[in-house]
N, C-alpha and C positions, 0 to 999 in steps of 0.2 A: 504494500500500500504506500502513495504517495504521500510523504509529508502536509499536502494541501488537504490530498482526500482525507487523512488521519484528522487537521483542524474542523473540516467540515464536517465528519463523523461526534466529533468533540463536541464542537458548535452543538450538532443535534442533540445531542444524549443530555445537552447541561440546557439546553430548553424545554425537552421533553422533561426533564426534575422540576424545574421551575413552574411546568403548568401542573405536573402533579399537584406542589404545595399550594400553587393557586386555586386548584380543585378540591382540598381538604380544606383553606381558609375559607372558602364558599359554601363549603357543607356545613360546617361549624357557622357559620354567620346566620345562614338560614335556621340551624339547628336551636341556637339564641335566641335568634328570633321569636320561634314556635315557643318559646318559654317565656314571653313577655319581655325580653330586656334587647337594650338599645346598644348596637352593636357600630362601631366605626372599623375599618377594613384595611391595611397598609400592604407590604408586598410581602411583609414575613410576621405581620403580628395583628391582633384583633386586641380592642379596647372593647370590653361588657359595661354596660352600667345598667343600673335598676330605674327605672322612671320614678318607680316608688320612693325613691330615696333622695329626688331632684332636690335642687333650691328653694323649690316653689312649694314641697312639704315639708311641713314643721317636723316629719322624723328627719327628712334629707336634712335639714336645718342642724340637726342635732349631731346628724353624722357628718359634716360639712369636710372634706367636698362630696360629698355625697359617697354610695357605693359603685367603686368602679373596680377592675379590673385585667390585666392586660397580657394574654399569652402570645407566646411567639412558637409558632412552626418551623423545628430548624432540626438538622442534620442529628441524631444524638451518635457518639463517636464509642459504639458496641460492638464494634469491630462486624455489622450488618448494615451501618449506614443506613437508614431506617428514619424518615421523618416523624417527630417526636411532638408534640404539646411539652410548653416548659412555661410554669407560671413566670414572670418575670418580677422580681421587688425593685427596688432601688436599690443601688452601690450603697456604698459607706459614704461617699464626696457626691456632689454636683457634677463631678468630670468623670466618675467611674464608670465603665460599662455596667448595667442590672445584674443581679446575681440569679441564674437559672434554675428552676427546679425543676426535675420532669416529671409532669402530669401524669402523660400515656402514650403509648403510639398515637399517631396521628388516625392512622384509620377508626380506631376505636371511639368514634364522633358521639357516641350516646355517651360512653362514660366521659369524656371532656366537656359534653354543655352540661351534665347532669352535676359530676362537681361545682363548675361555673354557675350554676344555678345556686347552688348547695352556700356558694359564697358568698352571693350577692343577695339570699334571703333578709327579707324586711323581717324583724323580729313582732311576731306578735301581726302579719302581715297575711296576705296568703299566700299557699305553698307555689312552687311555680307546679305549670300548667303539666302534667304526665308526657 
């Protein structure tokens, strides 16, 4: 194989991944959705919030900024290479990279809205939707 055809081969394989994750970020968005909470979309990560918990209610009021969320879909290095759910926190600094947790596989889309639900529960609220 040519050095070119090998980059084009390349090319393909690392667009063909990339619409993978765009294909579980979308299943997950809709998955949110079906559970009542407001989802924003990026190229590797989803931000959940609870409507329930906004500005505009005296709980969201209480829990200011409200309840939100924010996983990222990315590579987990299992020596299987394997798109992963990882909740993300904040670093320790302002300039750190988020510290990772891993959720779940990616494919496993019930058990990642189902925790994501489980997190952003309004206390005393109703449950999210089955």
């Amino acid at each position: 194989m040519m050095a070119e055809e090998l980059g084009v081969s390349q090319s393909r394989a690392c667009q063909a991944s990339l619409d993978e994750r765009a294909a579980y970020l979308a299943a997950l968005a809709a998955a949110l959705a079906e559970q009542r909470l407001n989802v924003s979309q990026g190229l590797s990560v989803l931000l959940a919030a609870n409507p329930a918990a906004s500005a505009d209610d005296p709980r969201g009021q209480a829990m200011s900024p409200g309840l939100r969320q924010q996983v990222a879909c990315l590579r987990r290095d299992d020596g299987r290479s394997r798109w992963w759910w990882f909740w993300t926190w904040p670093g320790p600094t302002a300039d750190s990279p988020p510290d990772l947790e891993p959720l779940c596989p990616a494919e496993d889309i019930g058990t990642a809205a189902q925790a994501i639900a489980r997190v952003l529960a309004v206390p005393g609220g109703k449950p999210p939707a089955p």
